[in-house]
C-alpha positions, 0 to 999 in steps of 0.5 A, a space after each residue: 500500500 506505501 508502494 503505491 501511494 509513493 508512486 501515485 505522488 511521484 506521479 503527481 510530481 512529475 505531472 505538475 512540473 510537466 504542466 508548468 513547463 508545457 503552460 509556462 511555454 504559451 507565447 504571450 500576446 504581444 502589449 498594445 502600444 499607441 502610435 501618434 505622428 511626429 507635428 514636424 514630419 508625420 512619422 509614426 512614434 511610440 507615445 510612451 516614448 515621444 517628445 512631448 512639448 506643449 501637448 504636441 509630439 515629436 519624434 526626435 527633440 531636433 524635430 520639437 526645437 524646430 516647430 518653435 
């Protein structure tokens, strides 16, 4: 009977590790980013990486000094 139940955790061991590597290797959807156009020559930028100047973005910081 110890036999079995030994066997029936060793099961449940090398089940759950399988489970966690199978699940950990789902690729994970890709985040959203939000893309506006530079004020100075309408190239697509990251928002979160944009130079902001008075509420208009800009793609470099030449771009932002020279819509001055």
């Amino acid at each position: 009977m110890l036999k079995l139940i030994i066997i029936f955790i060793f099961l449940y061991i090398v089940a759950h590790v399988l489970w966690r590597v199978f699940s950990a290797a789902k690729p994970k959807p890709p985040l959203q980013v939000e893309l506006k156009a530079c004020e100075f020559c309408g190239t697509l930028v990251r928002v979160d990486q944009a130079i902001k100047v008075h509420g208009r973005l800009f793609c470099s910081q030449n771009h932002a000094n020279r819509m001055r």
